[in-house]
Backbone as CSV, one residue per row, in Angstrom:
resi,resn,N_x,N_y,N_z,CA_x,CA_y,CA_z,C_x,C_y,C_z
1,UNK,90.967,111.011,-1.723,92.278,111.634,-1.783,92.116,113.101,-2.169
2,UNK,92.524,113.469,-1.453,92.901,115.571,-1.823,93.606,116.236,-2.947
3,UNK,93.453,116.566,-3.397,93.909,117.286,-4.730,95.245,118.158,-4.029
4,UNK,96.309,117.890,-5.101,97.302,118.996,-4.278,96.854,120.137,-4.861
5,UNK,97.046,121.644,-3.977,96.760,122.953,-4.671,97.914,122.909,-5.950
6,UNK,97.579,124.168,-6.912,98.838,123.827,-7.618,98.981,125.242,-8.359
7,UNK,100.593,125.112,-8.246,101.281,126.307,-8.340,102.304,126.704,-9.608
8,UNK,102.894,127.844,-9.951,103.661,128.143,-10.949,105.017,129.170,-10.437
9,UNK,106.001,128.642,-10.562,107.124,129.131,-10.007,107.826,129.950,-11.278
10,UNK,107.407,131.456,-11.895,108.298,131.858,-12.672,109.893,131.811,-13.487
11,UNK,110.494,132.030,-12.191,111.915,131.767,-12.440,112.519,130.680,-12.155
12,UNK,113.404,129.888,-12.667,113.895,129.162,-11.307,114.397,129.360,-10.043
13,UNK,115.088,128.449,-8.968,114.596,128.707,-7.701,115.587,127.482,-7.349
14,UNK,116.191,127.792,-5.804,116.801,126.754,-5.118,116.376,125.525,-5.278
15,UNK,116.666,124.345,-5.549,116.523,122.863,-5.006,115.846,122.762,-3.692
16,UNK,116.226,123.403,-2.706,116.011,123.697,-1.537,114.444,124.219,-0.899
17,UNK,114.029,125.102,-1.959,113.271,125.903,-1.617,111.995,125.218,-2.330
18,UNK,111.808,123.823,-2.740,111.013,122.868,-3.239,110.103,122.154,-1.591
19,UNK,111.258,122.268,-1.082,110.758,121.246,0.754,109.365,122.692,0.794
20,UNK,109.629,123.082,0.618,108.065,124.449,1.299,107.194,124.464,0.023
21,UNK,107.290,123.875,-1.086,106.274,123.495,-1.689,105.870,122.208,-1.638
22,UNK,105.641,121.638,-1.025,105.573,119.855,-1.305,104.472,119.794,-1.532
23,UNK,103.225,120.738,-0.883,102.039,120.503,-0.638,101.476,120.831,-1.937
24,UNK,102.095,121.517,-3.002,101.699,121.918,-3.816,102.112,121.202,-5.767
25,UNK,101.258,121.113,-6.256,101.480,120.551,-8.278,102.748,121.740,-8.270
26,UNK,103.659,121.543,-8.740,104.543,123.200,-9.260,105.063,122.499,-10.252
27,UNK,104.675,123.694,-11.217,105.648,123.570,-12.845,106.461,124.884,-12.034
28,UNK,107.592,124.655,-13.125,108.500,125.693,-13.411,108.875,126.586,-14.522
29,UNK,108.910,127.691,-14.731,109.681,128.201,-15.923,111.545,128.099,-16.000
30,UNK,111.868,126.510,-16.383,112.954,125.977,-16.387,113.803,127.261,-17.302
31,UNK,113.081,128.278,-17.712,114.240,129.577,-18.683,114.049,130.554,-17.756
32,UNK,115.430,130.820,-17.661,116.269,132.169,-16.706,115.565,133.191,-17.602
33,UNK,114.370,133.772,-17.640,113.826,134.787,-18.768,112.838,135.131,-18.269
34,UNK,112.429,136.336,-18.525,111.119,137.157,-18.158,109.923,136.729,-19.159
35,UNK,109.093,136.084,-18.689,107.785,135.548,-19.520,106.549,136.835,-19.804
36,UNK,106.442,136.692,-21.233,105.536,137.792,-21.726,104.238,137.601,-21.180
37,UNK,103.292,138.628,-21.364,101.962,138.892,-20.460,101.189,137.471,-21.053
38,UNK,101.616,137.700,-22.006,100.581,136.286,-22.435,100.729,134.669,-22.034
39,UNK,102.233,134.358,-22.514,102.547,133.516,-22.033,102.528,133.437,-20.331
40,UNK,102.600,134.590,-19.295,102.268,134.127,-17.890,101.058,134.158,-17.454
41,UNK,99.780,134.674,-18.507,98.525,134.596,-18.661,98.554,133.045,-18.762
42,UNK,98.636,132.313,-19.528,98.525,130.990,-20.336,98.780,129.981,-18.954
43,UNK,100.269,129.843,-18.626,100.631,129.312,-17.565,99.724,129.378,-16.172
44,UNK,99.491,130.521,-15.834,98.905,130.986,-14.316,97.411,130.526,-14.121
45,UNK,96.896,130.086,-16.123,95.336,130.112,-15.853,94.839,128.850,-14.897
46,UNK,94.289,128.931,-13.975,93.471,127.516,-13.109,94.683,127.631,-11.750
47,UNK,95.671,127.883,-11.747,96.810,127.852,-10.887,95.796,128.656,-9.434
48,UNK,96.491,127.833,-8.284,95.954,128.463,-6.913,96.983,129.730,-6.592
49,UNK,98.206,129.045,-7.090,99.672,130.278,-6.188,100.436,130.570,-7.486
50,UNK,101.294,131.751,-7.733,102.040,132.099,-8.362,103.075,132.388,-7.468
């Protein structure tokens, strides 16, 4: 079995706009907020897509 690539979606984002990630692990940053260098350091580390 294939590993899904896997991704980090900053902001939130349409319901909709999930069908064009399928192929992909995606967390979300479920807060309407601008994430500090560190914290999107932390998140992004090992990630294929931002």
């Amino acid at each position: 079995m294939m590993t899904k690539a896997s991704a980090y979606v900053t902001r939130p984002i349409p319901v909709q706009i999930f069908d064009f990630l399928e192929d992909y692990d995606v967390e979300m940053n479920s807060e309407d907020r601008v994430l500090t260098k560190d914290e999107l350091l932390a998140k992004i580390k090992d990630r294929d897509a931002t």
